[in-house]
FIDRENFI-848402 format. One line per field, with one value per residue: residue in one letter; x, y, z of N, C-alpha, C in turn. Coordinates in Angstrom, 2 decimals. Layout:
FIDRENFI-848402
residuo <- [A/...]
nX <- [X/...]
nY <- [Y/...]
nZ <- [Z/...]
caX <- [X/...]
caY <- [Y/...]
caZ <- [Z/...]
cX <- [X/...]
cY <- [Y/...]
cZ <- [Z/...]
//
This chain:
FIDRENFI-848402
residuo <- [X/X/X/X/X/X/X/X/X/X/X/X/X/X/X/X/X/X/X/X/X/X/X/X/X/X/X/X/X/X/X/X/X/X/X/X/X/X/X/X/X/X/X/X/X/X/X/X/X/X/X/X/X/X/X/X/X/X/X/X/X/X/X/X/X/X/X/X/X/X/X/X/X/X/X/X/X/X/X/X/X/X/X/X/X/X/X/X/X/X/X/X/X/X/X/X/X/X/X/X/X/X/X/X/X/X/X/X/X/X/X/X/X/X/X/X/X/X/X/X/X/X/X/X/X/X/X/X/X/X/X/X/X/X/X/X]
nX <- [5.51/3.28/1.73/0.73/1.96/4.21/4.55/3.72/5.91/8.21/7.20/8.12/10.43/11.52/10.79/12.11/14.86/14.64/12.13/14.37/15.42/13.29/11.93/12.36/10.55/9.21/10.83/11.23/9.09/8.76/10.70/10.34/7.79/8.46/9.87/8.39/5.80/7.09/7.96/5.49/4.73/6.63/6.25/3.88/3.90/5.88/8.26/11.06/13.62/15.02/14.84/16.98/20.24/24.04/24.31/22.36/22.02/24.26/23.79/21.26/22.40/23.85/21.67/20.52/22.81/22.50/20.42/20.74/23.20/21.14/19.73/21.66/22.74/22.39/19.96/17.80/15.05/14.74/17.10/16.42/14.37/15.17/17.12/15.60/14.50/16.16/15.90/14.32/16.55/18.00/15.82/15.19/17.43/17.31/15.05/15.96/17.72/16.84/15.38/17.21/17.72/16.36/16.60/15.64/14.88/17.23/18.67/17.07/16.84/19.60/19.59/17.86/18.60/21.65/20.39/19.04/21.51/23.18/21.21/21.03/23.98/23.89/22.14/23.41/25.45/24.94/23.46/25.76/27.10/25.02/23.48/20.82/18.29/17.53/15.13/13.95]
nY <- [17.34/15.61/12.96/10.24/10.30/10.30/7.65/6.10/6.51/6.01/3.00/2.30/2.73/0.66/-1.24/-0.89/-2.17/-4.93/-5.51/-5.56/-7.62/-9.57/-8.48/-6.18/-4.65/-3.86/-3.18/-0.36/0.60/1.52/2.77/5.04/5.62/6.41/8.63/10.72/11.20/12.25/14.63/15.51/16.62/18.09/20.50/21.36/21.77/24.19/23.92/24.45/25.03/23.05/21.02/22.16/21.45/21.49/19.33/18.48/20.59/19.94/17.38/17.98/20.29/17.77/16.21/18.24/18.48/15.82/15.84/17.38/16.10/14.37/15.22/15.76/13.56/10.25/8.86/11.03/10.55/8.22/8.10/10.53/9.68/7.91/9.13/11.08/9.24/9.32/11.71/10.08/9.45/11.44/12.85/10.70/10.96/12.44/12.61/10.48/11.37/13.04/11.63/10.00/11.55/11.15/9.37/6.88/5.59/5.53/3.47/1.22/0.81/0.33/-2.07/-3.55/-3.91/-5.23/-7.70/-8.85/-8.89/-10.58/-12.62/-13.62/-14.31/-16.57/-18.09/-18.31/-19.50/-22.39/-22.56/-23.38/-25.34/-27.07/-27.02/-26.01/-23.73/-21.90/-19.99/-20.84]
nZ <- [16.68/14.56/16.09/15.02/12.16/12.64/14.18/11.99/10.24/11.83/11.86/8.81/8.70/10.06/8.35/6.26/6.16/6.65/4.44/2.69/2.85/2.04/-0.01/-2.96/-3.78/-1.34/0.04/-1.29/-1.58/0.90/1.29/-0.78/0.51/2.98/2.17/1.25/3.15/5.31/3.78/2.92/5.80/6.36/4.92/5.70/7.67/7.82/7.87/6.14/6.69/7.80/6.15/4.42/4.78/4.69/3.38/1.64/-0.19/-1.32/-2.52/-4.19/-6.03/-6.86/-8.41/-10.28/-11.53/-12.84/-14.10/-16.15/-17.42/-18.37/-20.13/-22.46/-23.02/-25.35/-25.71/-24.57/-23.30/-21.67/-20.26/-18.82/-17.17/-15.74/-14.10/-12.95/-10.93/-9.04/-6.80/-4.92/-3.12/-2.08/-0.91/1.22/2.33/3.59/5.01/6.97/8.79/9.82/11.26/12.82/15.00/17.10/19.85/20.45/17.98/16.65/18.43/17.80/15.27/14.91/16.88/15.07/12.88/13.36/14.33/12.26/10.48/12.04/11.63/8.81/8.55/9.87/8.70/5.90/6.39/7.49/5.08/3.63/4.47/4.35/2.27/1.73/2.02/5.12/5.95/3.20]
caX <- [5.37/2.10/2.06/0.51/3.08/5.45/4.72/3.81/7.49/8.89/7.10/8.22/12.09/12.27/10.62/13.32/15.69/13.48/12.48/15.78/15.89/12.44/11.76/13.15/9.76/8.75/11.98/11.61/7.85/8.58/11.32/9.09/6.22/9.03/10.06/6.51/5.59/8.38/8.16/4.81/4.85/7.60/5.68/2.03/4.35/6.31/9.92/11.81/14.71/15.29/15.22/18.23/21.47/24.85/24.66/20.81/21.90/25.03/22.72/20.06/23.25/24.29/21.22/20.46/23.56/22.39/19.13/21.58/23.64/20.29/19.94/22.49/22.58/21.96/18.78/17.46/13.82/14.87/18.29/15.88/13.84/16.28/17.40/14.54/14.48/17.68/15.42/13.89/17.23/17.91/14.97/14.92/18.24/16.81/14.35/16.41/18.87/15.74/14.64/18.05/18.18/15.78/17.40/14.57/14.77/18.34/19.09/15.91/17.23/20.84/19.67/16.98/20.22/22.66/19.83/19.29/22.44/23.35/20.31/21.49/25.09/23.88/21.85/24.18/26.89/23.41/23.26/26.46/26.96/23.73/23.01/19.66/18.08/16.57/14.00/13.30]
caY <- [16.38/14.73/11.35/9.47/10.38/9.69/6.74/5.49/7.04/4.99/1.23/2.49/3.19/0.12/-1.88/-1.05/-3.49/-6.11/-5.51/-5.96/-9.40/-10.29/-8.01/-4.73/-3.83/-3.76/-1.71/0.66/1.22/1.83/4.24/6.45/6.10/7.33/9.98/11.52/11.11/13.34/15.78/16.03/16.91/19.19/21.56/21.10/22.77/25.20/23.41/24.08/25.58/21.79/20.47/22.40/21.77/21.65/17.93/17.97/21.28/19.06/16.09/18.78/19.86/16.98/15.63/18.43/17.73/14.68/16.36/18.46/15.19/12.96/16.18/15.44/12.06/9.74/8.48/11.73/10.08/6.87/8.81/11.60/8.91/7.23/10.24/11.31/8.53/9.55/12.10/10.09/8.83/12.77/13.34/9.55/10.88/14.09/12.03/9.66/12.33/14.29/11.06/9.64/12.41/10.71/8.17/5.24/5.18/5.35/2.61/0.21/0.26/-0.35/-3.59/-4.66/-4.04/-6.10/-8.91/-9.45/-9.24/-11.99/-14.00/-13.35/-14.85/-17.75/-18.51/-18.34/-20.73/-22.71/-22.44/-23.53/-26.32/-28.04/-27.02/-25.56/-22.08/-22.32/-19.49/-21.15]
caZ <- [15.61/14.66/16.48/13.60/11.58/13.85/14.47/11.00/9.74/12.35/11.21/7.91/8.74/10.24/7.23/4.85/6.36/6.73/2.97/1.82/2.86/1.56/-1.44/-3.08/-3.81/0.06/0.89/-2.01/-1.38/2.36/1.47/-0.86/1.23/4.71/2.45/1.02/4.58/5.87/3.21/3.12/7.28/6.82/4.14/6.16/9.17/7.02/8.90/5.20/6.78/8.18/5.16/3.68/5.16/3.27/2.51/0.84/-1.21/-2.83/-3.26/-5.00/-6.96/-7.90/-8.98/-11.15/-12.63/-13.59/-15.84/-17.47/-18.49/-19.55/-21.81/-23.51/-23.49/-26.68/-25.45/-23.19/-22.57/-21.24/-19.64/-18.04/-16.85/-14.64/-13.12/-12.06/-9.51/-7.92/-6.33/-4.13/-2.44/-1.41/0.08/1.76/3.08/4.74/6.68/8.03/9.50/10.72/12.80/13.50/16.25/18.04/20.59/20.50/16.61/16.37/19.15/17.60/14.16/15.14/17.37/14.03/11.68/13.61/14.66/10.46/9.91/12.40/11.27/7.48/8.39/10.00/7.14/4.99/6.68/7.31/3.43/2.70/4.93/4.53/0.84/1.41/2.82/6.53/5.13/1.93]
cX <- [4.08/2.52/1.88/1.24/4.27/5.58/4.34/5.76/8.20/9.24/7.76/9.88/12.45/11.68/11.44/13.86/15.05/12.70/12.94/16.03/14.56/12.15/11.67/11.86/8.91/9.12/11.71/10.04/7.90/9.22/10.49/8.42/7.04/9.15/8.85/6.25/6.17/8.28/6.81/4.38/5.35/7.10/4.38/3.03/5.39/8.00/10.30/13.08/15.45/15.82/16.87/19.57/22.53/24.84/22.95/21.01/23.03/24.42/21.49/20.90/23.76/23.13/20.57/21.56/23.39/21.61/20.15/22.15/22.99/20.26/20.53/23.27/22.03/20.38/17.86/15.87/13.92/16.09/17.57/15.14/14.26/16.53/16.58/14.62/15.38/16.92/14.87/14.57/17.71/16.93/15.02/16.32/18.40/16.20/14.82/17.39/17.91/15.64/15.87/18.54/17.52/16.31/16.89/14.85/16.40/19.23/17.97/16.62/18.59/20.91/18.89/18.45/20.83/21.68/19.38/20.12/22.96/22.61/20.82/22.81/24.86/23.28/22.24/25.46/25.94/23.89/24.01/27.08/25.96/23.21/21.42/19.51/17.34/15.46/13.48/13.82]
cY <- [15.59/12.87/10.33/9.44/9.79/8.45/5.71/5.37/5.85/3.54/1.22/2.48/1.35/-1.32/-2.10/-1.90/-4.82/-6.51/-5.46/-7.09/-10.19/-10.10/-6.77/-4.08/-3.35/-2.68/-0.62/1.14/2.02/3.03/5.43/6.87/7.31/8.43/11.20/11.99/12.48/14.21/16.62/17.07/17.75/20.70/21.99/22.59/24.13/25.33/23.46/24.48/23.87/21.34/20.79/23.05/21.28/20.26/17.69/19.42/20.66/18.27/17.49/19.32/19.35/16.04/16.65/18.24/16.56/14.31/16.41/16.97/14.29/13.79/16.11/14.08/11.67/9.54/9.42/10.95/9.00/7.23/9.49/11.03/8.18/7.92/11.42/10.53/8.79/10.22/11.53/9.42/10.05/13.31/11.99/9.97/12.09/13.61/11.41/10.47/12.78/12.85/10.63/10.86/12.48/9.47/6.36/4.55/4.93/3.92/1.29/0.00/-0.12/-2.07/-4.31/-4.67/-5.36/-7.50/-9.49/-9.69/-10.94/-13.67/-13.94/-14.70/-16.71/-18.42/-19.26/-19.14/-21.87/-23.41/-23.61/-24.84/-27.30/-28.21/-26.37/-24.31/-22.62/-21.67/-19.83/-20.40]
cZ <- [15.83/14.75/15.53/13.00/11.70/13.52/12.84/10.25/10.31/11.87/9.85/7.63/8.65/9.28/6.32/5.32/6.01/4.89/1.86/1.52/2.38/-0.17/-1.56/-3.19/-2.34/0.53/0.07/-2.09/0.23/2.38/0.57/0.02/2.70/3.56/2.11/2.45/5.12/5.04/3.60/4.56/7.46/6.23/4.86/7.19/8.89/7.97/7.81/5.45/7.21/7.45/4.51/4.19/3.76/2.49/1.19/-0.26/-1.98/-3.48/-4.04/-6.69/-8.32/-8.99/-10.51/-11.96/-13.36/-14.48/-16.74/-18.34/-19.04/-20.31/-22.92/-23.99/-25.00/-26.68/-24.35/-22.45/-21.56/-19.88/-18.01/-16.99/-15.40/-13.59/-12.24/-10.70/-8.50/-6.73/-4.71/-2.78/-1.79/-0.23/1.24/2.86/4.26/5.65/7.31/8.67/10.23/12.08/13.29/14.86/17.49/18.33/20.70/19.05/16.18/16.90/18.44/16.19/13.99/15.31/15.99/12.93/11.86/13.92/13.10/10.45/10.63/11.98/9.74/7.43/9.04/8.82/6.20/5.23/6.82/5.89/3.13/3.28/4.10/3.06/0.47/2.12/4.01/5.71/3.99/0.98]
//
């Protein structure tokens, strides 16, 4: 695996969290960008057998099922539109399986998970006590 990559993928995994709690457009740029990233990497190296185990051919599936029904939807442009995006929660869910099988990335985004979440809950009793946000 190209280290660059690597290691961008990585800052990128562990952004989404972190751009949950600030702003969706942070997390939802970070997760395109991890899964582009990852796709692109996987096609450069011609790894497509990776890509398609049984859970990413239901999600493929199900998301064409979900053309077929903007098709026939009332509104298909606006319908078709939508469902397009689903797409990029399939592939977002291929890369994070690919890296969760590395032990650093799996154990680092566990401890950044649970250390938000704890800072989240104090916060939020914080909050509700006091009447205001610590973070603003």
């Amino acid at each position: 695996m190209n280290t660059n990559y690597y290691q961008l993928q990585k800052y990128l995994i562990f952004l989404i969290p972190i751009g949950l709690i600030f702003s969706i457009f942070i997390a939802d740029l970070s997760l395109i960008l991890f899964s582009l990233i990852f796709l692109i990497d996987q096609i450069k190296k011609k790894n497509l057998v990776s890509l398609f185990n049984k859970y990413s051919i239901f999600f493929l599936i199900f998301w064409i099922y979900l053309l077929i029904n903007s098709t026939l939807s009332f509104d298909p442009n606006l319908s078709f539109s939508r469902s397009i995006g689903y797409l990029r929660f399939g592939i977002f869910f291929m890369a994070l399986s690919f890296f969760l099988n590395f032990d650093d990335i799996k154990r680092n985004l566990l401890l950044l998970v649970l250390f938000l979440s704890i800072l989240l809950i104090i916060d939020s009793v914080f909050q509700f006590f006091a009447g205001y946000n610590m973070f603003g």
